[in-house]
C-alpha positions in Angstrom: -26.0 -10.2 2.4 -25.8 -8.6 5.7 -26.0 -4.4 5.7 -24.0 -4.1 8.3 -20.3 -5.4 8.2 -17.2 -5.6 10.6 -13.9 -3.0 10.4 -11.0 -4.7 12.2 -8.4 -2.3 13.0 -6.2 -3.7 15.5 -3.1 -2.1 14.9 0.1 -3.9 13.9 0.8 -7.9 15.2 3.9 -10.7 14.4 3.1 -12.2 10.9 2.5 -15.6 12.1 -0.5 -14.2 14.1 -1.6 -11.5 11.5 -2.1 -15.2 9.2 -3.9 -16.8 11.7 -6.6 -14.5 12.7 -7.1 -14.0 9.1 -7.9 -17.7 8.9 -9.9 -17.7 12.1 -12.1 -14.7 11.2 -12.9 -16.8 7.9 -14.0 -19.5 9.8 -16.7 -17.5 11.9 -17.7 -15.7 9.1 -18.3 -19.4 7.1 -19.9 -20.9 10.5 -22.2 -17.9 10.2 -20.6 -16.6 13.3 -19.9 -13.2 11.9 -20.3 -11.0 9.3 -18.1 -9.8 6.4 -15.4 -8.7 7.7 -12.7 -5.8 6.2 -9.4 -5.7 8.8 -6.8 -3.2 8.1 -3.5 -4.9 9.5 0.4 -4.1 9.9 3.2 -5.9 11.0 5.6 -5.8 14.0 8.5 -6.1 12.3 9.4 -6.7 8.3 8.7 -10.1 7.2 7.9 -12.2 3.9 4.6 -13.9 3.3 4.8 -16.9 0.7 1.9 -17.9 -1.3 0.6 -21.0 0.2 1.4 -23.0 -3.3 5.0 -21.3 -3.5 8.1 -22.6 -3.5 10.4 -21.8 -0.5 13.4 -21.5 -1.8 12.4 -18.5 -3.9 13.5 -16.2 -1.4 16.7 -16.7 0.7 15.9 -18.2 3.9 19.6 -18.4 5.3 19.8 -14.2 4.9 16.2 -13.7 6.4 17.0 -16.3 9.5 20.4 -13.8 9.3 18.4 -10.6 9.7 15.3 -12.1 11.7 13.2 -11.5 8.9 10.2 -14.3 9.4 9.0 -16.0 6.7 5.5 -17.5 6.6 3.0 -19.0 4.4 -0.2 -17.3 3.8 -3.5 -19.3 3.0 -4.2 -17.1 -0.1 -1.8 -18.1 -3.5 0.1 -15.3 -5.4 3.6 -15.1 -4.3 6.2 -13.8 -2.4 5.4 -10.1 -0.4 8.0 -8.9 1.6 5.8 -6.8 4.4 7.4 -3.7 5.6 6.0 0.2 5.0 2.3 -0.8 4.2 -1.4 -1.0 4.6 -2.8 -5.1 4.8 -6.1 -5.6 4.3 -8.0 -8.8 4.5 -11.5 -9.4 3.5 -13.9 -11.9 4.1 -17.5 -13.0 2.9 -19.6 -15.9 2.4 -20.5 -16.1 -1.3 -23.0 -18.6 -1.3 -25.3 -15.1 -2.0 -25.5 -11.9 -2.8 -22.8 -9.5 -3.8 -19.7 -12.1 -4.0 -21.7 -15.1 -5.2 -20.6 -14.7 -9.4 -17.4 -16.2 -9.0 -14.0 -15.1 -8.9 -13.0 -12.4 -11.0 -16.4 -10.8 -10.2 -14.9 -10.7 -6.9 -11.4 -9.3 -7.6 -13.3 -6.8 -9.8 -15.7 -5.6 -7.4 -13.1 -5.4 -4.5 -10.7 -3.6 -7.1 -13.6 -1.1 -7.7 -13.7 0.1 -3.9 -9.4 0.3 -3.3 -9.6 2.6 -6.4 -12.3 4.7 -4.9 -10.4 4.7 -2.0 -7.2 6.0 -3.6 -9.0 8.5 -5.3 -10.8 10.0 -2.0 -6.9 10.0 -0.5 -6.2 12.5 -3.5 -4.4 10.2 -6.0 -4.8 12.1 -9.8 -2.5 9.5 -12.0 -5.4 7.6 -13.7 -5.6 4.0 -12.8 -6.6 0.6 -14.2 -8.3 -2.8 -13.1 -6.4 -6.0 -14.7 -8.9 -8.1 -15.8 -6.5 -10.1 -18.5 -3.1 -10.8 -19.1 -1.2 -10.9 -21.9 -0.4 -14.7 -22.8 3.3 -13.6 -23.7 3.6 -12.0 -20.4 2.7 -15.1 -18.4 5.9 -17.2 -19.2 8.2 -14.5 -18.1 6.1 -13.9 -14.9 6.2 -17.8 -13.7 10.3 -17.3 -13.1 9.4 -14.2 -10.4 9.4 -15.2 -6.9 8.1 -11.6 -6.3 4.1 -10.6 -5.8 4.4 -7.3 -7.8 6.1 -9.3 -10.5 3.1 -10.2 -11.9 -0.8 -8.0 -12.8 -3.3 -10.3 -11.5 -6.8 -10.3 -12.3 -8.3 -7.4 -10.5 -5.2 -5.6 -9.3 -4.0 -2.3 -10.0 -1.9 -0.6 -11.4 -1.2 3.3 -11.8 1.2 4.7 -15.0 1.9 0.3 -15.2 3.3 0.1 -12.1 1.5 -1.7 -9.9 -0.1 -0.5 -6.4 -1.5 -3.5 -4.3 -1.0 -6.9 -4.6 -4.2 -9.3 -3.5 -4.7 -13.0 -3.3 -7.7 -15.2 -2.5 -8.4 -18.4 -0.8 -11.6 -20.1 -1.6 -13.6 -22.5 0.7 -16.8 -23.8 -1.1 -18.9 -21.4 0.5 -16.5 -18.5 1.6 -13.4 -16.1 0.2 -10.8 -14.8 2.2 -8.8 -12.0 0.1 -5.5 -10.8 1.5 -3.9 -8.0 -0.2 -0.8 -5.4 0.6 -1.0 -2.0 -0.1 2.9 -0.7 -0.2 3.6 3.2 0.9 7.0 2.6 0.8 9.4 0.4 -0.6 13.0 -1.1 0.5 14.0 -2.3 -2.8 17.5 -2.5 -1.3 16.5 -5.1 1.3 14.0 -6.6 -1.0 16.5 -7.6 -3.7 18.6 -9.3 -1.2 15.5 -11.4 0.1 14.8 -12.4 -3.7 18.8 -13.2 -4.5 18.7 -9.8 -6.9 15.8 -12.2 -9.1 13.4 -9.4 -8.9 15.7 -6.5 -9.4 14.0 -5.2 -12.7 10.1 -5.8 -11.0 11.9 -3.5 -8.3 12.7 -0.7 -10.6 10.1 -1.1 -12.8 6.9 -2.5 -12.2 5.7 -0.9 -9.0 5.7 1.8 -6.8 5.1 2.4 -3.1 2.4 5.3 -2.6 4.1 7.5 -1.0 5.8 8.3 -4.8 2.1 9.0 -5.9 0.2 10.7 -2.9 3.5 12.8 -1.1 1.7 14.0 1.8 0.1 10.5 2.7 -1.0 10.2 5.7 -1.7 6.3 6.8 -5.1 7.4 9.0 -6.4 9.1 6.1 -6.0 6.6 3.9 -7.8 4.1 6.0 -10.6 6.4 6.5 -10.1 6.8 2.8 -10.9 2.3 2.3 -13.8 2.4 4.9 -15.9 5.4 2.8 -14.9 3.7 -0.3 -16.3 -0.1 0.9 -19.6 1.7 2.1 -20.1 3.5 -0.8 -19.1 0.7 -3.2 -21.2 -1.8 -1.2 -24.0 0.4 0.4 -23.2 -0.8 3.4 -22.4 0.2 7.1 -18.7 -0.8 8.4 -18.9 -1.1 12.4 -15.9 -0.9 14.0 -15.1 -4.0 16.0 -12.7 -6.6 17.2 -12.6 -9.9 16.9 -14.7 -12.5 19.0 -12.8 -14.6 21.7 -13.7 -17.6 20.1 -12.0 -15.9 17.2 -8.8 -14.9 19.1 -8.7 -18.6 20.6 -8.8 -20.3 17.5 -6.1 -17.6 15.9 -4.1 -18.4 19.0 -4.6 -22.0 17.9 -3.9 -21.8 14.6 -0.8 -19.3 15.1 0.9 -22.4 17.5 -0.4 -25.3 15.7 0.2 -24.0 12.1 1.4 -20.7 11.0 4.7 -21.0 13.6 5.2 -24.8 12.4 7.9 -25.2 9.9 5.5 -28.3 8.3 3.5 -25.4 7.0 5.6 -22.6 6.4 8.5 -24.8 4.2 6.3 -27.5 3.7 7.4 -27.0 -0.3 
């Protein structure tokens, strides 16, 4: 496992671009091109990501085309995040050795481990969990929510039950990519209009934006906050960086060829 890794912070990009580097980055890092790779991400403009098995109509398209709200599928499952107010993170790593190589929760669990040092360096106090289970009753009732934070996933987090950053992986035999959205503030207004008023009660409920937790947040402090917290969880080095050209090409590629295609985005 390399001791030195990339931080990507390159400010905030359209969504289907933000997707498509993602993918590209993975690609380098699985062609040995690169090393693991952390980018801290936003987005131009408010938009919904779909998990890549989810169905499309579980948010309402014809009000999103309405408002100019793009909708795009992701290459990671989970479901439905509607991007706004937040910090995005993706992560990447070959786990044919080393640190990620025990499978997936192992993963989830050790990437949970540094956002909750993280939050705790940015001055969070409510005490916190990892999900490593869920409830078999819960699951039924869970399948019928369009909405991400609808649902604890294995490794997530929640704070006082409401959860605090949603994360999904996509697995290539030899590489994860895990995307995940940290929310600072919420537009549960707009949101329940996206999911047709389905998720009203995981709105009120069942997570919180961390602005309601940390008030004085400040977003540069918080990302200093997930680079301490990855070296000292991982005892590594994060360099800051950007990516490659060949990376950008092949985002660029993949942003015309795949994440702006409606074949992909409402392919279910």
């Amino acid at each position: 496992m390399h001791k030195t890794w990339r931080l990507i912070d390159m400010g905030s990009f359209d969504a289907a671009y933000n997707m498509a580097i993602d993918e590209a980055i993975a690609l380098s890092v699985r062609q040995s091109q690169a090393p693991p790779t952390l980018r801290l991400y936003g987005w131009t403009q408010p938009s919904v990501s779909l998990g890549c098995f989810q169905k499309t109509n579980d948010v309402d398209l014809v009000y999103c085309m309405s408002q100019h709200i793009p909708v795009i599928r992701r290459p990671t499952g989970g479901r439905a995040i509607f991007h706004g107010d937040e910090i995005t993170y993706s992560f990447i790593t070959l786990t044919t050795s080393g640190l990620f190589s025990k499978g997936l929760l192992d993963s989830y669990r050790k990437l949970s481990e540094a956002f909750s040092r993280a939050f705790v360096i940015c001055g969070m106090n409510p005490p916190h969990k990892l999900i490593m289970n869920r409830k078999r009753s819960n699951r039924r009732a869970q399948q019928h929510n369009p909405l991400c934070f609808a649902s604890t996933s294995y490794g997530e987090m929640t704070v006082n039950g409401k959860k605090i950053i949603g994360s999904a992986q996509k697995r290539w035999r030899d590489v994860l990519l895990q995307q995940g959205c940290i929310p600072v503030k919420l537009d549960k207004e707009e949101m329940s209009k996206i999911f047709r008023g389905k998720a009203q009660k995981t709105l009120d409920t069942m997570f919180v934006g961390l602005i309601e937790l940390i008030s004085d947040l400040n977003i540069e402090t918080l990302k200093t906050s997930i680079r301490i917290a990855f070296e000292e969880t991982f005892h590594v080095k994060l360099i800051s960086s950007c990516p490659s050209d060949d990376e950008i090409a092949l985002a660029e590629k993949l942003k015309a060829e795949k994440y702006q295609t409606p074949q992909w985005n409402y392919r279910r």
